[in-house]
C-alpha positions as CSV (number, residue, x, y, z in Angstrom):
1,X,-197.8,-58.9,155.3
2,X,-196.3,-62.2,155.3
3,X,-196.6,-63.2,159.2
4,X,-193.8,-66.1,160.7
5,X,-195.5,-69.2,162.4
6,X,-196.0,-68.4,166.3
7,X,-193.6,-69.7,168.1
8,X,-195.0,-72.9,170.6
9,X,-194.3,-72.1,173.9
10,X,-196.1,-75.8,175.1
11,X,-194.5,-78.9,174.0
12,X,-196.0,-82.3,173.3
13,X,-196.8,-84.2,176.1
14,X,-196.3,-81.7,178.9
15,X,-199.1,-83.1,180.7
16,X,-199.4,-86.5,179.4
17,X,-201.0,-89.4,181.5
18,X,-200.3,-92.8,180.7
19,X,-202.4,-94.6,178.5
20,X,-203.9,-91.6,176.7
21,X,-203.7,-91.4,173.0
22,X,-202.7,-87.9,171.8
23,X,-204.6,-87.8,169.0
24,X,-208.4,-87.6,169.7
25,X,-209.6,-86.5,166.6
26,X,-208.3,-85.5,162.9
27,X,-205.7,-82.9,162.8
28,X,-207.3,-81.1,159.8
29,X,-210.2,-80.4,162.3
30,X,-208.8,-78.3,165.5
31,X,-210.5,-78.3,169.2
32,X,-212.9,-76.0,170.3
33,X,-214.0,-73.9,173.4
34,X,-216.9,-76.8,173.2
35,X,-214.3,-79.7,173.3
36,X,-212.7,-77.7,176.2
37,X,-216.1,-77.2,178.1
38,X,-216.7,-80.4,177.3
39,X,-213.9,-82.1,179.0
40,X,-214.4,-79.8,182.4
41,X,-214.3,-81.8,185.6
42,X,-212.5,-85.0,184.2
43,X,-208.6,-84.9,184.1
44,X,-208.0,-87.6,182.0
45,X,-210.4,-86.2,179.2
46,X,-208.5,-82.6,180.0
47,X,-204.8,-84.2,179.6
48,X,-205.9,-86.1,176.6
49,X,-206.9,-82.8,175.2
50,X,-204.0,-81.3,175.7
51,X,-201.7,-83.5,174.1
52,X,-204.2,-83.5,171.0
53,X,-204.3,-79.4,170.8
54,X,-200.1,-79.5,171.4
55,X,-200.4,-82.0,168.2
56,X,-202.3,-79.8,166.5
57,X,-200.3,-76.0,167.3
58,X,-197.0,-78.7,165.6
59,X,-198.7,-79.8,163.0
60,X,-199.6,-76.0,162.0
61,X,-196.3,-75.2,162.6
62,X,-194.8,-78.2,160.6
63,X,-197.7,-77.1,157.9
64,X,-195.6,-73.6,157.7
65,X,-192.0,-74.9,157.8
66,X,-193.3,-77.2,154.9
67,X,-194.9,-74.8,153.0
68,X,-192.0,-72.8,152.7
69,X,-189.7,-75.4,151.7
70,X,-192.2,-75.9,148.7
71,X,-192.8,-72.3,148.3
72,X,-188.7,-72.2,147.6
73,X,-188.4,-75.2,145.3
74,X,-191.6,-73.4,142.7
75,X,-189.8,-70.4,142.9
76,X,-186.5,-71.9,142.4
77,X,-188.1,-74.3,139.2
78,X,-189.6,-71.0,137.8
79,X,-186.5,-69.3,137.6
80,X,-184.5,-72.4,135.4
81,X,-187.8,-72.5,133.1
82,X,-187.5,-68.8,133.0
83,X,-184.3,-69.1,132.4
84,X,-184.5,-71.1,129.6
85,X,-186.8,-69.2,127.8
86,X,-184.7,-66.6,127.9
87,X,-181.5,-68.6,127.2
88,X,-184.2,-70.0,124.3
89,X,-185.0,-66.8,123.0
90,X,-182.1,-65.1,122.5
91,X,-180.8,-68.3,120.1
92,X,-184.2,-67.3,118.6
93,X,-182.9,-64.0,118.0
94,X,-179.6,-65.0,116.9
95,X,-180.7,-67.0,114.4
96,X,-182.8,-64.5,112.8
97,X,-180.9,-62.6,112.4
98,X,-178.5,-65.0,110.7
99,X,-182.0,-65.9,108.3
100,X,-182.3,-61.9,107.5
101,X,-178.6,-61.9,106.4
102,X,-178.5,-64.9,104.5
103,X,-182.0,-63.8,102.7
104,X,-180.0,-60.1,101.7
105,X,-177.4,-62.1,100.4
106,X,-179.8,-65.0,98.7
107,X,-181.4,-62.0,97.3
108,X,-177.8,-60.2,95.9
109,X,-177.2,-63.3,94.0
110,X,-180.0,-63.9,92.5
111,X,-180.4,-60.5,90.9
112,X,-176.8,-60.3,89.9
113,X,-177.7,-64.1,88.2
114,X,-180.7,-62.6,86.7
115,X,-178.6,-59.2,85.4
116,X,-176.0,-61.0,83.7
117,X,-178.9,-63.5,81.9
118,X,-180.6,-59.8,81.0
119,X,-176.9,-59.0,79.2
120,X,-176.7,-62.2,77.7
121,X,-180.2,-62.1,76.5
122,X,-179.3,-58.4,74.9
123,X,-176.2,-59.7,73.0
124,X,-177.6,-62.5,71.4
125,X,-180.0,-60.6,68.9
126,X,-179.1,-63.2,65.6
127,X,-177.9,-66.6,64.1
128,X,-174.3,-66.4,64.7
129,X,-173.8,-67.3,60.9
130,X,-176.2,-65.7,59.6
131,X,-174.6,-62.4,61.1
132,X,-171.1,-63.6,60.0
133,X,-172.4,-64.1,55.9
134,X,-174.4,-60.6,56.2
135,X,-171.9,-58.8,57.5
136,X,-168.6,-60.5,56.8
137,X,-166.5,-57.4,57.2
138,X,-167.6,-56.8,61.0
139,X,-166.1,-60.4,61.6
140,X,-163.6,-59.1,64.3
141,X,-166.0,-57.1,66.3
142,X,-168.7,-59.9,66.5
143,X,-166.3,-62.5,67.3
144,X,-165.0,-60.4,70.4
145,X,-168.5,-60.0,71.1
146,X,-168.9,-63.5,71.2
147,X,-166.0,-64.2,73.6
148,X,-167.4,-61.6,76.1
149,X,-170.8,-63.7,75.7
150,X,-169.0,-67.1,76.8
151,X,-167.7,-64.8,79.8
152,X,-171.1,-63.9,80.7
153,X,-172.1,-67.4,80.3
154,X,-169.2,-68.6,82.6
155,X,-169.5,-65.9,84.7
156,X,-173.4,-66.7,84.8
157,X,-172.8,-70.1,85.7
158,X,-170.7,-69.4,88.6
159,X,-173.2,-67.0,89.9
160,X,-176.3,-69.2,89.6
161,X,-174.4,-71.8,91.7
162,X,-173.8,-69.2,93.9
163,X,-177.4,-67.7,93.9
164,X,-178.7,-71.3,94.4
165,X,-176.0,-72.0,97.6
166,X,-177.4,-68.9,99.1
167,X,-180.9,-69.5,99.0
168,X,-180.8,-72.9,100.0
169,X,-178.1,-71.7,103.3
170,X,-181.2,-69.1,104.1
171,X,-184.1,-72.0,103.7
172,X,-181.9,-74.3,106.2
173,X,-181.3,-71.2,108.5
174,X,-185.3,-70.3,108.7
175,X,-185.8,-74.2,109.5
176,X,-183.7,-74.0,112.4
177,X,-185.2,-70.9,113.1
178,X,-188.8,-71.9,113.0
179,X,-187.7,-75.2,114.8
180,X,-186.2,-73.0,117.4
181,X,-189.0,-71.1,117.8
182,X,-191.4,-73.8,118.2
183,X,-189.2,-74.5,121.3
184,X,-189.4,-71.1,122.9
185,X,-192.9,-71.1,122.7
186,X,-193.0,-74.5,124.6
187,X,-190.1,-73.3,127.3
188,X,-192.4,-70.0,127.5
189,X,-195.6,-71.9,128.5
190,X,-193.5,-74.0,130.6
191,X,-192.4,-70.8,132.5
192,X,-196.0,-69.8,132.4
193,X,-197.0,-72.9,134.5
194,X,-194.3,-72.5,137.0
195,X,-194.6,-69.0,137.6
196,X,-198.3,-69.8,138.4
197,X,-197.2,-73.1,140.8
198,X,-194.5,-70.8,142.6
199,X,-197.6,-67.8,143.6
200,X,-200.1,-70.7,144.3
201,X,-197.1,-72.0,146.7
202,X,-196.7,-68.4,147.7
203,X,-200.2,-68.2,148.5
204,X,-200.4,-71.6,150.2
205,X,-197.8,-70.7,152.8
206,X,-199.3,-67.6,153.7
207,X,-202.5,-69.2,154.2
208,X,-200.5,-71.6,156.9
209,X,-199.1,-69.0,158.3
210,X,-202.4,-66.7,158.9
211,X,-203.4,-70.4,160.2
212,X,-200.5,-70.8,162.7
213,X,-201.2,-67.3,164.2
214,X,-204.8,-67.5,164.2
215,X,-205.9,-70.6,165.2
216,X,-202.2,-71.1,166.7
217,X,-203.3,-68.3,168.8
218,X,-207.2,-69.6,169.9
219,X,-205.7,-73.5,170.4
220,X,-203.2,-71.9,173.3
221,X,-206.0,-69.6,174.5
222,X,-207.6,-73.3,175.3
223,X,-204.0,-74.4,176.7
224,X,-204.7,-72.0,179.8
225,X,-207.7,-74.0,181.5
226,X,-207.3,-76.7,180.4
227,X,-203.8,-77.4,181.9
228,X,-205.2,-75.5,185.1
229,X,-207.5,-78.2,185.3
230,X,-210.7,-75.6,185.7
231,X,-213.9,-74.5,184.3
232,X,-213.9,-71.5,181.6
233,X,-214.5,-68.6,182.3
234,X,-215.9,-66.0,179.9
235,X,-212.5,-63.6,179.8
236,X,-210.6,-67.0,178.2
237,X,-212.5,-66.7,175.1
238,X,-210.8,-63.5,174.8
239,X,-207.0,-64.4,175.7
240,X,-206.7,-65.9,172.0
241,X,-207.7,-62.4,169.9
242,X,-205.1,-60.9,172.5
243,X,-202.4,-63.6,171.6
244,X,-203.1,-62.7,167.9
245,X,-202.9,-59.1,168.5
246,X,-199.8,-59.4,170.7
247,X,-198.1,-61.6,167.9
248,X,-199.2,-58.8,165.3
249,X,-197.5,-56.2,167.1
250,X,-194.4,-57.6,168.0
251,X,-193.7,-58.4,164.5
252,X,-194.8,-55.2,163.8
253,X,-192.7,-54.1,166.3
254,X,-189.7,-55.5,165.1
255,X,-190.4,-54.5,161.4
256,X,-190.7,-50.8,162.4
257,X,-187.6,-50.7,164.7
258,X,-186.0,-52.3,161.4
259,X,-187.3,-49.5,159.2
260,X,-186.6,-46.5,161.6
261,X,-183.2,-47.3,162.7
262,X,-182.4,-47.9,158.9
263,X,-184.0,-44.4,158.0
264,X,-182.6,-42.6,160.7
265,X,-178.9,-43.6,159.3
266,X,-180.0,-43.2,156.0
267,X,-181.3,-39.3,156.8
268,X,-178.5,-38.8,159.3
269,X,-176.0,-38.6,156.0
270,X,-178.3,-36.7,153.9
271,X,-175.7,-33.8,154.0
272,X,-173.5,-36.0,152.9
273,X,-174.7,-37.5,149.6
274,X,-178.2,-36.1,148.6
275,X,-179.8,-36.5,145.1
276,X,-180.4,-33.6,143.3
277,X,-182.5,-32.7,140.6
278,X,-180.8,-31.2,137.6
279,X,-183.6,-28.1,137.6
280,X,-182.1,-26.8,141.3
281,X,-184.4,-28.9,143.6
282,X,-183.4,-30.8,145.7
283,X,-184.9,-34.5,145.5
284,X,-187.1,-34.8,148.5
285,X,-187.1,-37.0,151.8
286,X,-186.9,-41.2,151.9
287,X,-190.5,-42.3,150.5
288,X,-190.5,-39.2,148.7
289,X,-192.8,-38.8,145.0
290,X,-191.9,-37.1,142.2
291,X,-193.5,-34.4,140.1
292,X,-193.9,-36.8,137.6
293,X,-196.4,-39.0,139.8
294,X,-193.9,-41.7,140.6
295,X,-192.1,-42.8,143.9
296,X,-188.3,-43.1,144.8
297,X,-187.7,-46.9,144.9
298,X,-185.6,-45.9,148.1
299,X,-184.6,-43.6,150.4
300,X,-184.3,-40.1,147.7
301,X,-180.2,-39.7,149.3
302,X,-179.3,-43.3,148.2
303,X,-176.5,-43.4,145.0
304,X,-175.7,-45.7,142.6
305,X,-172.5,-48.4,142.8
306,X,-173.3,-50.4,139.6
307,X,-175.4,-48.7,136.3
308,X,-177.1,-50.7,133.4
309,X,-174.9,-52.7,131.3
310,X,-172.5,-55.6,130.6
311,X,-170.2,-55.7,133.3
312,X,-167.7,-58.3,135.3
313,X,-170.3,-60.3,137.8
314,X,-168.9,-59.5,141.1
315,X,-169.6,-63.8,141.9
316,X,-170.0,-65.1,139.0
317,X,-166.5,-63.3,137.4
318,X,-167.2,-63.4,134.0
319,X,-169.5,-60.7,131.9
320,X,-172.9,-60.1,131.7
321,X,-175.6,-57.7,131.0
322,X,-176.4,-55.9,134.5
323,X,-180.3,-56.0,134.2
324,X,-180.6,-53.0,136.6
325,X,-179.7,-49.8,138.8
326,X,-177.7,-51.1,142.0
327,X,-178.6,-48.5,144.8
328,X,-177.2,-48.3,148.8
329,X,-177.9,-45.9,151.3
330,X,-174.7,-44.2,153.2
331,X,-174.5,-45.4,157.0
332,X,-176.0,-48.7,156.0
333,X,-178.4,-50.4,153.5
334,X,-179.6,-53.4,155.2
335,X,-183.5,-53.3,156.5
336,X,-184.3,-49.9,154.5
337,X,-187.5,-49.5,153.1
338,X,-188.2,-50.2,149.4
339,X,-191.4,-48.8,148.0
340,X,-193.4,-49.0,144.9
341,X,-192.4,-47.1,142.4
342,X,-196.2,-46.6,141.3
343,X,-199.5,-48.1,141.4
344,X,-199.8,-52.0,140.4
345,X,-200.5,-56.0,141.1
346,X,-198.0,-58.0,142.9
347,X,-197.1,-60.9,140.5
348,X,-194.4,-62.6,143.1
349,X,-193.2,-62.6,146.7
350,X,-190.7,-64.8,147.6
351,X,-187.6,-67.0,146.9
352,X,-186.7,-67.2,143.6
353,X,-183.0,-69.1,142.9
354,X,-180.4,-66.2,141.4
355,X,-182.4,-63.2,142.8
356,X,-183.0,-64.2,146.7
357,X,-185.8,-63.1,148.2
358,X,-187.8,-60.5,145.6
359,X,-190.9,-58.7,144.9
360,X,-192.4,-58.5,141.5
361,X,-195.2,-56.0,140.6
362,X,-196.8,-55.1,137.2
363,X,-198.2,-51.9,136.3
364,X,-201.1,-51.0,134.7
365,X,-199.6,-50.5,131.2
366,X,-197.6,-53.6,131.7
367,X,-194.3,-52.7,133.2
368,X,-192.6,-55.7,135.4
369,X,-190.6,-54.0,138.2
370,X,-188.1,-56.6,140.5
371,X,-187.0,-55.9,143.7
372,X,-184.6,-58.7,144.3
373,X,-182.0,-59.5,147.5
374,X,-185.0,-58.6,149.9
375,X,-184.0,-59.1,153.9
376,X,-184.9,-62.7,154.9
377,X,-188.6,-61.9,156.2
378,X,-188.4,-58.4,154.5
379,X,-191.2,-59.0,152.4
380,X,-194.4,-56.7,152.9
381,X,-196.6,-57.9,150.8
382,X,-198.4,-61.2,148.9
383,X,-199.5,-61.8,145.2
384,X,-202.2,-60.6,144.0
385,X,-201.7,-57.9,146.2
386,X,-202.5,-54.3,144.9
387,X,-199.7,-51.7,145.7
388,X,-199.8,-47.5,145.4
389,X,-196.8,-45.5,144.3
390,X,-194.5,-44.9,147.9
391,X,-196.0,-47.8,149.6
392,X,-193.6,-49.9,151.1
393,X,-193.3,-53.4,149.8
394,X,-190.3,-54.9,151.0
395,X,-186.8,-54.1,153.1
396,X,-183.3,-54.0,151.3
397,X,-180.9,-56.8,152.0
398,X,-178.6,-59.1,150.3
399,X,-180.2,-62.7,150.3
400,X,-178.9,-64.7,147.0
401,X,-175.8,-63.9,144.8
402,X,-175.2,-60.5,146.4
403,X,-171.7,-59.2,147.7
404,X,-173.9,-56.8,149.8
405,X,-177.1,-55.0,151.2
406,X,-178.5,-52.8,147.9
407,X,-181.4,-52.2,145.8
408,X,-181.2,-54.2,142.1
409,X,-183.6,-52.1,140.8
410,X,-184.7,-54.0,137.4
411,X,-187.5,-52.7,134.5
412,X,-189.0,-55.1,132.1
413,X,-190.9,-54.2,129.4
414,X,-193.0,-57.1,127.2
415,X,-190.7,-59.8,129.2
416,X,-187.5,-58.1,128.9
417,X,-185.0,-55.5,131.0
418,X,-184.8,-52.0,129.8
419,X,-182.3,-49.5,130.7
420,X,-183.6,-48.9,134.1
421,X,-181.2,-45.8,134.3
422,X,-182.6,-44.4,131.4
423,X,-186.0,-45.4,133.3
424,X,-185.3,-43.6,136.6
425,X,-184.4,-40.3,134.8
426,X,-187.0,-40.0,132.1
427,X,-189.7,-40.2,135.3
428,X,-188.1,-38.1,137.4
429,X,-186.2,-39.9,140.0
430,X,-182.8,-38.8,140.4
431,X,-180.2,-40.8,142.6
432,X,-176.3,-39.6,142.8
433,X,-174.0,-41.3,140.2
434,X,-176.9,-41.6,137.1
């Protein structure tokens, strides 16, 4: 679970003597209960040590709030490159497709070219005089003949240029193409390397903050005697696993409040709106897994406002392929569960510029689910992370371009969306309004 920074309840020089330097020792190497024992009996050596372990609980906090900032500017550089590659390939596509079409037609030309060469060659059997002295009575007929050959030959010429226009139009078009591709392939491993700098940021800021409530948590354990100006006693190792554990559970705390009053709305208009299977069953309970094996992404009575498909953005008010299945629950979206829709690695957790916050998870046969517009702090998990269908990965909201809490539920297969209604219903998870 990603874990906020503790919140420093002692500020910098609370107890700070004049003439004391606040900074004893390196910052990258925190006081210990032996620095604290240490410094027992003298209050200037105590006070000093204070201000150096109130420098230290900032700096882990400044570490955090730093962390993230960087954390958002990967994700937000992945999604441009990914953005351009996609942008990249589908100018790949569309010229291929131009190439495939100007090959057919390349091809037309040139076997109409070679036909009317194959009726010329067929006509053209003798010496013109020679025919004309052997068979001087046939004189009309062969010189019609003969007209109809400089037809052909007319008619040849024109196509030849034609047939030679053609191929040369497809050669240019498979340049560009190939050029074109040659750039994808560079975008792509550009998107590559900034997906992998946005998870190392990811990971980087949740080792800070596992930092800023861990060792937050044992440096203000040392606060205690120290600014009580007495000896330590044996139960003050203990205050800073209690700290921890107190921080643990009131996030947790808050989290689960979150998730249950947002359930309990959610359930409350079951009656209302409920999913139901097209065999007669009704689709089960919020978490719920289908026969086929697979999880409801959300809570089973939650219906669909926007399908798969090119539609008017809602922001951006022009149109565009809707990558995904957009899902609210009745009574109130915000803070409900999402879960996995199966078993699979966590490739992303975090900002990401266009989607919000989102989690990113790929199966084991190499389906990319995205949960995107995640509640600010909403997200469960890390990557790397493994997840099991119906476990709970994130909580709805409506961070980034987002007119309101929902679930944009999005499949990708080999890099690119699928029909994610189509998705939903071939595994068995109905919603109201597929």
């Amino acid at each position: 679970m990603l874990i906020p920074a503790v919140t420093v309840l002692v500020t910098l020089g609370l107890v700070n003597g004049p003439g004391f330097t606040a900074l004893a020792k390196d910052l990258d190497e925190y006081a210990t209960w032996d620095d604290v024992v240490a410094a027992q009996g003298d209050v200037d050596a105590q006070n000093a040590l204070i201000d150096e372990i109130n420098a230290q609980i900032d700096q882990l906090n400044s570490d955090v709030a730093e962390a993230e900032i960087l954390a958002q500017q990967a994700g937000d550089r992945y999604n441009d490159a990914e953005q351009a590659a996609t942008a990249q390939s589908e100018v790949v596509y569309g010229l291929q497709v131009q190439v495939d079409e100007a090959e057919e037609l390349a091809t037309e030309a040139e076997t109409t070219a070679g036909e009317i060469v194959a009726a010329m060659n067929g006509r053209v059997t003798l010496d013109p005089t020679i025919a004309l002295l052997m068979s001087p009575g046939d004189a009309d007929d062969f010189l019609m003949g003969m007209s109809t050959l400089s037809s052909l030959g007319m008619t040849n010429g024109m196509q030849y240029e034609e047939a030679t226009a053609a191929r040369n139009n497809a050669n240019q078009l498979q340049e560009q193409a190939d050029t074109a591709l040659e750039e994808l392939e560079t975008l792509e491993a550009e998107a590559q390397a900034e997906y992998d700098s946005a998870v190392a940021a990811q990971l980087d800021l949740q080792e800070k903050r596992d930092a800023a409530v861990n060792e937050g948590a044992e440096l203000e354990a040392m606060l205690i005697p120290l600014q009580e100006h007495r000896d330590v006693v044996q139960a003050d190792y203990e205050v800073g696993e209690q700290l921890r554990e107190e921080e643990r559970q009131r996030q947790e705390q808050e989290r689960a409040e979150a998730a249950a009053a947002a359930a309990a709305a959610a359930q409350g208009s079951t009656s209302d709106v409920s999913a139901v299977d097209p065999s007669g069953s009704s689709a089960s309970s919020s978490g719920a897994t289908a026969a086929s094996g697979y999880a409801y992404p959300i809570a089973t009575n939650a219906y669909v406002t926007s399908l798969y498909g090119m539609r008017l953005h809602p922001i951006y008010n022009y149109w565009r392929l809707h990558a995904g299945t957009d899902l609210v629950v009745p009574s109130g979206t915000c803070w409900t569960p999402l879960y996995a829709v199966t078993s699979g690695t966590v490739t992303y957790a975090g900002w990401m510029d266009g989607w919000g916050y989102i989690v990113m998870f790929r199966a084991g046969d190499g389906t990319v689910f995205r949960y995107p517009h995640i509640s600010e702090g909403g997200i469960n998990v890390y990557p790397g992370q493994q997840v099991s269908a119906g476990q709970t990965i994130a909580y709805a909201g409506t961070t980034g371009p987002s007119t309101g809490c929902h679930l944009h539920f999005q499949v990708e297969i080999n890099g690119s969306p699928v029909d994610s209604d189509a998705w939903l219903i071939n595994h068995g998870l109905w919603f109201s309004g597929l």
